[in-house]
BATIZA-34156 format. One record per atom (N, C-alpha, C, CB): residue in three letters; x, y, z. Coordinates in pm, whole numbers, plus 50000, padded with zeros to 5 digits. Glycine has a CB too. Layout:
# BATIZA-34156
ALAXYZ;...
END
This chain:
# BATIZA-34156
UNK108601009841292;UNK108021008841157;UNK106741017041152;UNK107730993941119;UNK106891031641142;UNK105951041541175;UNK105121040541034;UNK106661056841217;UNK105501031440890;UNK104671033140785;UNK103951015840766;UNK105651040040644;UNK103901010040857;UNK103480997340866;UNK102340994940968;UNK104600989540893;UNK101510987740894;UNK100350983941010;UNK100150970640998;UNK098870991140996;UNK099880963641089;UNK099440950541092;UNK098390946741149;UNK100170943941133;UNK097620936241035;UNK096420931741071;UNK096080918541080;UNK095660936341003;UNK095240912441224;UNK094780901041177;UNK093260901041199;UNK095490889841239;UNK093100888141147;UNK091330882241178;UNK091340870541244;UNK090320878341038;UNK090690875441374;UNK090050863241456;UNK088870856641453;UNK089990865541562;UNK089100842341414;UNK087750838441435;UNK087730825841522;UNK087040836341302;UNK087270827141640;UNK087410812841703;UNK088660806241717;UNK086700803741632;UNK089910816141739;UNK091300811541737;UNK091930822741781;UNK091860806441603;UNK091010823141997;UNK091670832542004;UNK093060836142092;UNK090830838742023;UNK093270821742140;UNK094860817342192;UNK095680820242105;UNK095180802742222;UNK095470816441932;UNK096460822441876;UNK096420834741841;UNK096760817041790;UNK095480841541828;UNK095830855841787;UNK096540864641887;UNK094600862941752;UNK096310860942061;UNK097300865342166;UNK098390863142146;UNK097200861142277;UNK098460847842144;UNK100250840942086;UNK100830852141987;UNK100170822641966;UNK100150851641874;UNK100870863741761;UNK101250870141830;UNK100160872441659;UNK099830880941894;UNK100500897041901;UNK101720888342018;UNK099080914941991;UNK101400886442141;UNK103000884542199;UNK104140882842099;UNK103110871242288;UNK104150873442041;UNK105450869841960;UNK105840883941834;UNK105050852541867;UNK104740895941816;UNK105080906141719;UNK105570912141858;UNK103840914241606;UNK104990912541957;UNK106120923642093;UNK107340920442107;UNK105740922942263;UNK107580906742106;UNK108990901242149;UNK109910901642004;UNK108850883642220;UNK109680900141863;UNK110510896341788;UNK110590911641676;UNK110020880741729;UNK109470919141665;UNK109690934441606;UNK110960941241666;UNK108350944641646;UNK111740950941606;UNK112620959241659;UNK111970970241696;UNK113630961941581;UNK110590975941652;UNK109990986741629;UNK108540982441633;UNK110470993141507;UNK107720988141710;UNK106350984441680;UNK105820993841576;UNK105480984641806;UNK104680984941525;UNK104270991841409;UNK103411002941454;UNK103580982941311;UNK103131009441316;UNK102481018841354;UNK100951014141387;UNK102661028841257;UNK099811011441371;UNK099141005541423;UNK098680986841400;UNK098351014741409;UNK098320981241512;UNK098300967341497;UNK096640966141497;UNK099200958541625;UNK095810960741415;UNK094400960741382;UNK093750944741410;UNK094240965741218;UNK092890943041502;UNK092310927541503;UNK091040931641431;UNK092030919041670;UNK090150927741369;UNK088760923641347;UNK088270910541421;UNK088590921741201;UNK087440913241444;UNK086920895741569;UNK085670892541496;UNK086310898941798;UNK085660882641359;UNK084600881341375;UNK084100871441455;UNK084220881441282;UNK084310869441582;UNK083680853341672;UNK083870864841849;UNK085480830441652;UNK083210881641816;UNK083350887141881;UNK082870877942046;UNK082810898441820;UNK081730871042053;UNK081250862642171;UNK081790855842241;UNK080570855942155;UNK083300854642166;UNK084330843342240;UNK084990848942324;UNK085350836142161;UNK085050862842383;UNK085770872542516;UNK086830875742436;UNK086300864742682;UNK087590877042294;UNK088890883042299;UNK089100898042322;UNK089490879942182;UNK087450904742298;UNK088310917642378;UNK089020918242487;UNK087620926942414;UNK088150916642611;UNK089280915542718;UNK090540913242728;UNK089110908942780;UNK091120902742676;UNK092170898242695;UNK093220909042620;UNK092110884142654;UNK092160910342483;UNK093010921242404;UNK093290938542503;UNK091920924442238;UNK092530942642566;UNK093040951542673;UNK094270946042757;UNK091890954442768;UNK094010934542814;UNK095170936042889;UNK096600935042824;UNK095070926942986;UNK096470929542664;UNK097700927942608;UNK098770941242564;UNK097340920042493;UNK097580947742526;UNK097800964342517;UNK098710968042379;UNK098750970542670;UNK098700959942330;UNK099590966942178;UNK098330967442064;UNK101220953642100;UNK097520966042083;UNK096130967941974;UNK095560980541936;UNK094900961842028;UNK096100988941849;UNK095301001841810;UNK094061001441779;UNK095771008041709;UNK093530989641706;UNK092050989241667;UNK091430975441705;UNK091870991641506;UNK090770976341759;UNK089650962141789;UNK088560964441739;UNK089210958141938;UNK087500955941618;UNK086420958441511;UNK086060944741520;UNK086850964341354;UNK085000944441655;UNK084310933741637;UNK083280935541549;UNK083900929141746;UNK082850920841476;UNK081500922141394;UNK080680913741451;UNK081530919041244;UNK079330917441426;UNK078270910441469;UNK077840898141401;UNK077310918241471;UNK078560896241314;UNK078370880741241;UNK080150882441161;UNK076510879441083;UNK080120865941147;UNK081190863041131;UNK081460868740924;UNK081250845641194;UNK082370879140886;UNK082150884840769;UNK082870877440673;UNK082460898240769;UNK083830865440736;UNK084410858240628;UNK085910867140637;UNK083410859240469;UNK086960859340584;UNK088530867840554;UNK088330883440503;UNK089510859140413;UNK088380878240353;UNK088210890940224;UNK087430907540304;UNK086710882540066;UNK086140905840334;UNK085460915340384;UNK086330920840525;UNK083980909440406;UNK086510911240627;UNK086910914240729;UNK088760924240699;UNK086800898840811;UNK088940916240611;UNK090210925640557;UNK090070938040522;UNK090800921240446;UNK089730938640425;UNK089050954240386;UNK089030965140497;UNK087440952840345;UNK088050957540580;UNK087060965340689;UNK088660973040780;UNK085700950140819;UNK089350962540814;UNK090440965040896;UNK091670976440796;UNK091090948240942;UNK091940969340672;UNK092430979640625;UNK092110995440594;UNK092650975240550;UNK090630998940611;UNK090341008240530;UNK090121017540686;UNK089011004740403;UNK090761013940835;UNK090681019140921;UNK092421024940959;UNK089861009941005;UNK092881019840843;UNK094521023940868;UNK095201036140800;UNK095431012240819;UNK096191044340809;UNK096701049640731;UNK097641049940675;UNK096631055140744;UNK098571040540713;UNK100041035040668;UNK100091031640532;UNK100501022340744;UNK101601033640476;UNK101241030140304;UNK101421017940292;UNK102141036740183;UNK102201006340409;UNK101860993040417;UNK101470987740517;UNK102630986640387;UNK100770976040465;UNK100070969440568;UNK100440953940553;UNK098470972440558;UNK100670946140643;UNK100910932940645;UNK099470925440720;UNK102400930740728;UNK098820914840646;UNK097470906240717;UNK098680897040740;UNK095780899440613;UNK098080891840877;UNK099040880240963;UNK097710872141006;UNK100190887041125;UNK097920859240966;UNK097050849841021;UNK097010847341154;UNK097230839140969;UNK096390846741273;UNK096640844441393;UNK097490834041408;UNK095620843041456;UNK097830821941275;UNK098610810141354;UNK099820812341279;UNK097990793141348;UNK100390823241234;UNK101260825241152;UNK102440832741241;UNK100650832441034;UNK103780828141264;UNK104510833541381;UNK105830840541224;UNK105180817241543;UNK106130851941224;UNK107150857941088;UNK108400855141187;UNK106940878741019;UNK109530849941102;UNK110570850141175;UNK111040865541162;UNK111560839141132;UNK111940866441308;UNK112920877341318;UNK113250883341217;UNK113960874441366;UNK112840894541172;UNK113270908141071;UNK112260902740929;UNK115500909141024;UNK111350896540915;UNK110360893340848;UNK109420902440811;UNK109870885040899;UNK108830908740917;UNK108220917740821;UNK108810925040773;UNK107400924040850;UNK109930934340819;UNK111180944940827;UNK111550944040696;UNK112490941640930;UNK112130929840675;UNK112330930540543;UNK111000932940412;UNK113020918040531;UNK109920925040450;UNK108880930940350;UNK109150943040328;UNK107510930640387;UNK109170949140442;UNK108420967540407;UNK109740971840330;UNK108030981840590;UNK111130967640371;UNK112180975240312;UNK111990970740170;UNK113660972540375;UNK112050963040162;UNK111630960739957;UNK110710966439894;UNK111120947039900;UNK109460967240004;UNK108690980839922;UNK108960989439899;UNK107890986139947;UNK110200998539956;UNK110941015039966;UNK111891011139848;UNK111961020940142;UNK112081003139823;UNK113271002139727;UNK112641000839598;UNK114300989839754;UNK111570990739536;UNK111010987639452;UNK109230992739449;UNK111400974539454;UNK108981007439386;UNK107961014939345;UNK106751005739300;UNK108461024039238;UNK107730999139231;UNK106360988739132;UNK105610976839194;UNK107050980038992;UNK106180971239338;UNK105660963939427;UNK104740963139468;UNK106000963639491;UNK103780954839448;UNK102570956239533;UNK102240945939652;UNK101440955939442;UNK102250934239665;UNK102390924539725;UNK103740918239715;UNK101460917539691;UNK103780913839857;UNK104860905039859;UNK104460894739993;UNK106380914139872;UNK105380883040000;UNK105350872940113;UNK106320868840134;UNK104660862940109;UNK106650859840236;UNK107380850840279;UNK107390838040249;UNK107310851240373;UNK108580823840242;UNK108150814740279;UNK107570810240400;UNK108760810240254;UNK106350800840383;UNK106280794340464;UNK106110779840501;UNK105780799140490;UNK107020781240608;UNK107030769140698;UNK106450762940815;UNK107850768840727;UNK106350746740817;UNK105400744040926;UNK106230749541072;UNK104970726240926;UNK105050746541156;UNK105490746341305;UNK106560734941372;UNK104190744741380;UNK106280726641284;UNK107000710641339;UNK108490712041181;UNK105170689541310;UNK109280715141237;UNK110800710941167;UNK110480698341089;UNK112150707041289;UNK110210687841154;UNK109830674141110;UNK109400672840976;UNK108820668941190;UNK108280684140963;UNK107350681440838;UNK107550688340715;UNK106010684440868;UNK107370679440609;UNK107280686040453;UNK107180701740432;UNK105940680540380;UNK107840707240379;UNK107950719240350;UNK107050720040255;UNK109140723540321;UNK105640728740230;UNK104970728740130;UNK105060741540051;UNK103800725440165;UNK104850743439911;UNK104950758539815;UNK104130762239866;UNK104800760739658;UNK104650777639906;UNK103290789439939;UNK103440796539828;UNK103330800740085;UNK103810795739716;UNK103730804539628;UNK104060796539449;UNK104840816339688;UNK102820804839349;UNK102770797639219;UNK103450806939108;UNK101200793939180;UNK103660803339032;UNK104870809838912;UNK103910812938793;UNK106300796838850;UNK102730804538806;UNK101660808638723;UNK100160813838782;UNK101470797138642;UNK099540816738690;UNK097930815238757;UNK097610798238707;UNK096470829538663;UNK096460797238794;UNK095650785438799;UNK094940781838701;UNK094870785538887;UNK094810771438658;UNK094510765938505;UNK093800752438520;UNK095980763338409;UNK093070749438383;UNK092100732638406;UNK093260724938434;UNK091080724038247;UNK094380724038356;UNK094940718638357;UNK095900713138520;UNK095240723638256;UNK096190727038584;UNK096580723238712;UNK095610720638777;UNK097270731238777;UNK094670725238787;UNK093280719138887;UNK093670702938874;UNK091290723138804;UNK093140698738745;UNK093540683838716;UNK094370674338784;UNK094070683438614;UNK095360683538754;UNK096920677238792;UNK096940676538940;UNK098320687238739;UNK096420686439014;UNK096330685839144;UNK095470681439218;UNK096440694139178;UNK094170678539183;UNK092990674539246;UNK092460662939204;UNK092070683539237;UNK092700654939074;UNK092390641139029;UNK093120635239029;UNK091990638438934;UNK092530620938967;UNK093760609738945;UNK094790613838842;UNK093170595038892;UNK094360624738764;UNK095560624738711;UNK096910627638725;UNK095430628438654;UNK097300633438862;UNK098760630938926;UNK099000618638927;UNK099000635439062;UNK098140605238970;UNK098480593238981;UNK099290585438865;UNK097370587939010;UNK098680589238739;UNK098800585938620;UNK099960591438537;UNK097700588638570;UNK100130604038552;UNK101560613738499;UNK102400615338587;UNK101370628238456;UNK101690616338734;UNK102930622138833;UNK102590637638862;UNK104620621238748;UNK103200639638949;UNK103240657638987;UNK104580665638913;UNK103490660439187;UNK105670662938833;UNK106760665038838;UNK106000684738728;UNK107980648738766;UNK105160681738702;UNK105030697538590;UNK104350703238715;UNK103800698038402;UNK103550701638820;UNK103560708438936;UNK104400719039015;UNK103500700938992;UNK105430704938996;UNK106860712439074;UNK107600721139012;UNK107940703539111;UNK107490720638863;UNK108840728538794;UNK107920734038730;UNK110170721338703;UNK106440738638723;UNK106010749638653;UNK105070757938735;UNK105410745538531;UNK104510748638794;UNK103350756238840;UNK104010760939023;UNK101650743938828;UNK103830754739098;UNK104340758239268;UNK105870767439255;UNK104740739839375;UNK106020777039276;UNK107660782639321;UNK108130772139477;UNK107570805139377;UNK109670763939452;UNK109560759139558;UNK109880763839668;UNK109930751239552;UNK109700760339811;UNK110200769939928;UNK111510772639947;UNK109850765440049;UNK112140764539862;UNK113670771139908;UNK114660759039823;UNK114010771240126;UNK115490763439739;UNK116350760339621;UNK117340764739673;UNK116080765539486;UNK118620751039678;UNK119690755139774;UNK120660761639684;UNK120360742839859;UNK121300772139728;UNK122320784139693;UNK121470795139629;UNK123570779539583;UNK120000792939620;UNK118920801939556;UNK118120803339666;UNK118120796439426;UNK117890814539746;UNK116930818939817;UNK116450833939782;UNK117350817339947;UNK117180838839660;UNK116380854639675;UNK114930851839589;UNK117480870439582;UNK114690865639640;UNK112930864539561;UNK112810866839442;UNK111800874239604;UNK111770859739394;UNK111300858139261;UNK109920862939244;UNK111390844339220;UNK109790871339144;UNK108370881739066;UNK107780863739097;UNK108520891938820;UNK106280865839093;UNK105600855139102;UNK104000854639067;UNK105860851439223;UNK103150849739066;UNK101760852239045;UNK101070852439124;UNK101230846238981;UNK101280843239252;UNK100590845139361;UNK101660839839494;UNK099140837039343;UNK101220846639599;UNK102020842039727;UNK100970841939868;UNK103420853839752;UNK100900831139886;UNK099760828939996;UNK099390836440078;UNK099890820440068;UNK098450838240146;UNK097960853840233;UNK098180850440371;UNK096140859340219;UNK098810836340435;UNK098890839840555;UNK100050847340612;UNK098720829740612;UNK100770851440561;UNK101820868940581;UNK101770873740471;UNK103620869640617;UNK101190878340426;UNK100910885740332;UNK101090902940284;UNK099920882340339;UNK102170912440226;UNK102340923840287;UNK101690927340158;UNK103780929540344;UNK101540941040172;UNK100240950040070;UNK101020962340097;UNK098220951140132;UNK101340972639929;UNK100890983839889;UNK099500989639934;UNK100960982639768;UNK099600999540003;UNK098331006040050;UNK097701012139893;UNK098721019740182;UNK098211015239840;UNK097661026439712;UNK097441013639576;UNK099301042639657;UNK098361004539604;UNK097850994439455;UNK096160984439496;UNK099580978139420;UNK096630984539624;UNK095330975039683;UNK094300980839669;UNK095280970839825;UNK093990996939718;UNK093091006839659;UNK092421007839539;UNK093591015839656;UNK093731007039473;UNK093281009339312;UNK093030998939244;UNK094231015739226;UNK092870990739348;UNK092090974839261;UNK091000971939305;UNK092790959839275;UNK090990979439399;UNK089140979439504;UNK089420969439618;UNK087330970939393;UNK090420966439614;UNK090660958339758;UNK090490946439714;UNK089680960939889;UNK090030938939827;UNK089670917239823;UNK087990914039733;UNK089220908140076;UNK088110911339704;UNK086810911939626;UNK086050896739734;UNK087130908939406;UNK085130908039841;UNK084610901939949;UNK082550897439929;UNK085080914440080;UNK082900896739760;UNK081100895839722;UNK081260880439689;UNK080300907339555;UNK082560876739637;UNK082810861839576;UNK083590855339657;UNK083460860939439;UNK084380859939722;UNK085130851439807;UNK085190851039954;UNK086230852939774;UNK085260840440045;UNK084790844740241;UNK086100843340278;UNK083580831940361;UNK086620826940212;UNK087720824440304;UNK088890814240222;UNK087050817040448;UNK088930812140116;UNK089740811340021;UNK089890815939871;UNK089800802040026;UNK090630812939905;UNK091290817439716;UNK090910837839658;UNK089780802539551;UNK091110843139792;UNK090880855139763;UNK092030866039733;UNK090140858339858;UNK093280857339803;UNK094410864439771;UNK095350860639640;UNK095160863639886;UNK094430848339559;UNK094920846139445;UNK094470856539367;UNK094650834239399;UNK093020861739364;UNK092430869239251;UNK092710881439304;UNK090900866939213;UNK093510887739415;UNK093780899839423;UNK095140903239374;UNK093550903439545;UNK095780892439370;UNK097230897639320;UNK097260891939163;UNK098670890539425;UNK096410884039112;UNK095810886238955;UNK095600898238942;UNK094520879438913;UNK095070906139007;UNK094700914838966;UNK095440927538927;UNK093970915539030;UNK095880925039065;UNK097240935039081;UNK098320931638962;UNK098090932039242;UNK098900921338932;UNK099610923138828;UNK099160923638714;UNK100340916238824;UNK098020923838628;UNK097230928638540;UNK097050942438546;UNK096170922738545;UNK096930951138636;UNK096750965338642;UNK098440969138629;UNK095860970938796;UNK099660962438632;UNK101320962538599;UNK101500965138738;UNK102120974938480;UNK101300961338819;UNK102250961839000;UNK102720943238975;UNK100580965839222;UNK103780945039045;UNK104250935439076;UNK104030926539221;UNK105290939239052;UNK104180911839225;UNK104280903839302;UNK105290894939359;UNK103650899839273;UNK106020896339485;UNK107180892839513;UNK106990878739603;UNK107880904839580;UNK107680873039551;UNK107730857339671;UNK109820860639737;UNK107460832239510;UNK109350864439877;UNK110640866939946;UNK111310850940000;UNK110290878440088;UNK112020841139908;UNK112550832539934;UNK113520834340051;UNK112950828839832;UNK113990845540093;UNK115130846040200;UNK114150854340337;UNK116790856940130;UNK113130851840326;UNK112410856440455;UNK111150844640498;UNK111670873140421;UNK111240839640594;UNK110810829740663;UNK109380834940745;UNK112030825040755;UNK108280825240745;UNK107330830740869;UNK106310814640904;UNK106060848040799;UNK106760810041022;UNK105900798241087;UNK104450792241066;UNK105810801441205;UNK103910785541021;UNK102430784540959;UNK101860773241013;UNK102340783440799;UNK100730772341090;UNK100080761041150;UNK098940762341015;UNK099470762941337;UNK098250766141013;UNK097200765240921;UNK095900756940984;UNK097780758540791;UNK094500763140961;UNK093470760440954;UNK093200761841138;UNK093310747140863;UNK093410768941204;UNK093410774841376;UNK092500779441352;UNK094450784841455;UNK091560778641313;UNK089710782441291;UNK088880775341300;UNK089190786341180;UNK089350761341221;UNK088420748341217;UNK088980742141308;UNK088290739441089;UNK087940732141302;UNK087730721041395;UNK089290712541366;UNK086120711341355;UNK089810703341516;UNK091030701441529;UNK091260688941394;UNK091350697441695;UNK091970682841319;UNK092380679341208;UNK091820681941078;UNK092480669341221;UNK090800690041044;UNK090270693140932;UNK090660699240831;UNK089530697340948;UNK091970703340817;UNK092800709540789;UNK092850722240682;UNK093430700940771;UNK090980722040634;UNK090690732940558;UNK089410729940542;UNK091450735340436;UNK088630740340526;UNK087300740340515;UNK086930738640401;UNK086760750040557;UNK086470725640329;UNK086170720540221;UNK084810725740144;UNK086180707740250;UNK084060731040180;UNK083070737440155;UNK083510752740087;UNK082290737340283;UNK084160757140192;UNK084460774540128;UNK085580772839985;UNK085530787040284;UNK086410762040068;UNK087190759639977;UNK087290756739823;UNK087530753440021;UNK086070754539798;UNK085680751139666;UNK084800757539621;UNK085370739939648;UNK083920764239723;UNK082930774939613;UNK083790787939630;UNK080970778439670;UNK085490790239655;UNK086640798339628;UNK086640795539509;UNK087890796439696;UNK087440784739501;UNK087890778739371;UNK086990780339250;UNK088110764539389;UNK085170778739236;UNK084670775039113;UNK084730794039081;UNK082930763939113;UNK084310801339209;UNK083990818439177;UNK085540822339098;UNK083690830439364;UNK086140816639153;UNK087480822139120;UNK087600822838938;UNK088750810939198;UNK087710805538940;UNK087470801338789;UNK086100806638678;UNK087340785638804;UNK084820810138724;UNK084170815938720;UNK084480830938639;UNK083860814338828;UNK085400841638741;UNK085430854938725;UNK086150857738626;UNK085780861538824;UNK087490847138587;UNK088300851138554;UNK088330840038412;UNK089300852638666;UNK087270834138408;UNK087490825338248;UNK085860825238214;UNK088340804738259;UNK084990826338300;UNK083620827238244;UNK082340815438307;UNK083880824938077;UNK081170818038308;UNK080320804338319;UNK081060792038306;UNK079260803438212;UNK081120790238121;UNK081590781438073;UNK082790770538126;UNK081780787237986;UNK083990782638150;UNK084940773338233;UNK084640770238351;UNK086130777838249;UNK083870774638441;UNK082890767738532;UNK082820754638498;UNK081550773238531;UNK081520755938369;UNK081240742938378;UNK082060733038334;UNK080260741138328;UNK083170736638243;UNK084420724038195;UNK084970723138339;UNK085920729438057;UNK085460726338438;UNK085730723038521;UNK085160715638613;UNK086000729438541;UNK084000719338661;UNK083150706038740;UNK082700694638673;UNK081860709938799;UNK082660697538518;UNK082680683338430;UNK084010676138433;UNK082360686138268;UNK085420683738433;UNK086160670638433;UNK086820667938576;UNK087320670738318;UNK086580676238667;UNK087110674438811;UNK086120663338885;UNK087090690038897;UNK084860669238883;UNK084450656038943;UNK084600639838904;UNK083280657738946;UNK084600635038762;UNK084900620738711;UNK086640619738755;UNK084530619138515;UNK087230628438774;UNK088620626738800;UNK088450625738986;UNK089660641538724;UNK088090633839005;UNK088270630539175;UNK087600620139208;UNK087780641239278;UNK086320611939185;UNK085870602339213;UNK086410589939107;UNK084540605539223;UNK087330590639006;UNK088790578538948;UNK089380578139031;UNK089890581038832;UNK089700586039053;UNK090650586339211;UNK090230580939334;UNK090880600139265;UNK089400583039392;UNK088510575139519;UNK088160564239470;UNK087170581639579;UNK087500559039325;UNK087860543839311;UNK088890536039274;UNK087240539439249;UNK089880539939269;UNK091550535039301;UNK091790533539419;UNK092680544039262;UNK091690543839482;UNK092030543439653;UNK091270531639733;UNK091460558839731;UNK089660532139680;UNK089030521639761;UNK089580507239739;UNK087570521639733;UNK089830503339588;UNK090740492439553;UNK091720491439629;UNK091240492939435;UNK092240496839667;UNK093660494939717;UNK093120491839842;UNK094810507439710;UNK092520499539911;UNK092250496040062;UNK091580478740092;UNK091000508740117;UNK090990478239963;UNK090650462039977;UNK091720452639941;UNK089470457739886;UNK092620453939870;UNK093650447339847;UNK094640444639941;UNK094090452039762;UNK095050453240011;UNK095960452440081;UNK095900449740227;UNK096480461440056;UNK096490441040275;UNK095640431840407;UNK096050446840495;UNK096560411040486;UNK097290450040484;UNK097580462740594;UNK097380479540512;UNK099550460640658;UNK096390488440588;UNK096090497240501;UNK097100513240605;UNK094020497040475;UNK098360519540459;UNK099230530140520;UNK098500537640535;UNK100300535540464;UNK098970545840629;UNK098720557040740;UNK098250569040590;UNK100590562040872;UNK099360570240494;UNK099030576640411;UNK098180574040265;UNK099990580540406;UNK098060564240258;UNK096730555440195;UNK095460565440260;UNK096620535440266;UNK095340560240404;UNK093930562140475;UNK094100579640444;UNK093780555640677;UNK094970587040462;UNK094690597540453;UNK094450606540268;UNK095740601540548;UNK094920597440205;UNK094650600640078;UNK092950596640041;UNK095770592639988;UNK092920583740082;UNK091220580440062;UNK090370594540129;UNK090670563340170;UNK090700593240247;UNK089680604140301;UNK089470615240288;UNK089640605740392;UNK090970624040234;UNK090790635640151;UNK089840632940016;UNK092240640540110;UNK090060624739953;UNK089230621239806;UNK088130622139814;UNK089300608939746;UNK087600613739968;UNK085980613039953;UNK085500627340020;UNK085220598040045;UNK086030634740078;UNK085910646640141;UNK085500655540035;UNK087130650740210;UNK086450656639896;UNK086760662239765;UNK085820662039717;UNK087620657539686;UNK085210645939666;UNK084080644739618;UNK082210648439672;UNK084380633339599;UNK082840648739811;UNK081480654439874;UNK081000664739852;UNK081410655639988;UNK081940672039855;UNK082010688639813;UNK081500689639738;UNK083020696139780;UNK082020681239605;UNK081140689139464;UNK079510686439437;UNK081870682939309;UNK078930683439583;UNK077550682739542;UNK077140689439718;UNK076900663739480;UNK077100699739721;UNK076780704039829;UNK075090709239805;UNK077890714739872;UNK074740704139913;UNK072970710139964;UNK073250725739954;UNK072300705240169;UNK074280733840030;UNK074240745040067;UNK075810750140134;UNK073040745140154;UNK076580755040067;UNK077540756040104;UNK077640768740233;UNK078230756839986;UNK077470763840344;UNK077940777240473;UNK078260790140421;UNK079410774140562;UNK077890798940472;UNK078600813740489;UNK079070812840585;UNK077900826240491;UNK079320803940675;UNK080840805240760;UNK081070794140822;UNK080960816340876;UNK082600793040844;UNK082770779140882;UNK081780778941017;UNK084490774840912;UNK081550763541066;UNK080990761041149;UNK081840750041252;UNK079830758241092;
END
């Protein structure tokens, strides 16, 4: 795949970014044309190791940790291929996964992004949507982050907003609005002409939502590849069960909402998200007093809630996870 490059970012996850590249040596038919790490957690020794692995065209350590968005850029704008795939270090693509990305780009001009489903590491577990049919709205914020799923349900979640991972006798891909960035493949020339990740507002979420907004607003298209598969642990950066960095995670979310609806929807949003996420944490706490035996998924719903609600009053939200 002499017109493909692949990139990841390490930060403090650097067993998996070895794991990857091994598993891109063993499961590629073709190595790409160049494979790109950025390190921002350069102090943790992965150069070394990255010599002895030997499939790395570019190693770009930084001297402070630059966040996703920036660190992307930095790595892409050292490549020359007309595609490029970002691979999360804990992200394993099944067999002919990327292969197939890139071949849909040769076929379809108007492509700019595309992904895979993804699936967990454990068979066992819930298959979650990596990809939305719309952009993001008060209304889904709502639906997804307050009590108000409790009250209506998720069912307009499922059938409007999330594309699901896989609809049986339906697996081809569907045009889409966004498709999650941990395999994530990129048009070299549309990504250009949108200025890349917009790395002034966003470190480490919600940056590959407002780039492929973008992209399909400028008329490139966005593909969710239902018949191409790629393995997803998620959050191999943070600390062991934290499962996302709640801090970045939400000053993603308000910049996001911010850029693309104004101050204002800013502020309708932290006006009705917070009284909704803390309705919600006082339901949950009810319940936990009520019920002599408290479920496994109870406790974990409370503690996401109060996690939720912490957030929206932060002293100082990090420039990098910690």
């Amino acid at each position: 795949m002499r017109d493909l490059s692949v990139v990841l970012v390490n930060y403090r996850c650097e067993t998996h970014t070895l794991s990857c590249l091994e598993h891109l040596r063993q499961t590629l038919s073709s190595q790409p044309a160049a494979i790109v790490v950025v390190d921002n957690s350069p102090s943790s020794g992965l150069e070394t190791a990255l010599a002895e692995a030997g499939n790395v065209s570019h190693y770009l350590p930084m001297s402070t940790n630059l966040g996703f968005a920036a660190a992307a850029n930095r790595a892409i704008s050292v490549t020359r291929t007309p595609f490029v795939v970002l691979l999360n270090p804990d992200a394993r693509p099944a067999e002919g996964c990327l292969e197939g990305l890139v071949d849909r780009f040769r076929t379809i001009p108007e492509l700019a992004a595309a992904g895979p489903v993804l699936v967990p590491f454990d068979d066992n577990m819930p298959r979650q949507p990596s990809a939305t049919a719309i952009d993001p709205s008060i209304f889904s914020a709502l639906l997804e982050y307050t009590i108000v799923h409790r009250v209506i349900g998720r069912g307009w979640l499922e059938r409007a907003y999330f594309l699901p991972p896989f609809v049986e006798h339906d697996t081809e891909a569907v045009d889409c609005a966004m498709v999650q960035g941990a395999c994530l493949a990129l048009r070299r020339t549309a990504f250009d002409a949108v200025g890349g990740f917009d790395a002034d507002r966003f470190f480490l979420y919600w940056e590959e939502t407002d780039l492929e907004r973008r992209l399909r607003h400028a008329g490139w298209r966005v593909l969710y590849r239902r018949d191409l598969q790629c393995r997803h642990l998620g959050g191999a950066s943070l600390p062991a069960g934290s499962g996302q960095h709640e801090g970045h995670f939400w000053r993603g979310f308000y910049a996001y909402h911010r850029k693309h609806g104004g101050v204002m929807r800013e502020y309708l949003m932290r006006l009705l998200l917070i009284p909704g996420i803390a309705a919600e944490l006082g339901v949950l706490w009810l319940l936990r007093i009520v019920r002599r035996e408290i479920e496994d998924q109870l406790r974990r719903d409370f503690d996401a809630a109060r996690r939720r609600l912490k957030s929206q009053f932060p002293r100082s939200w990090p420039t990098e996870a910690k």
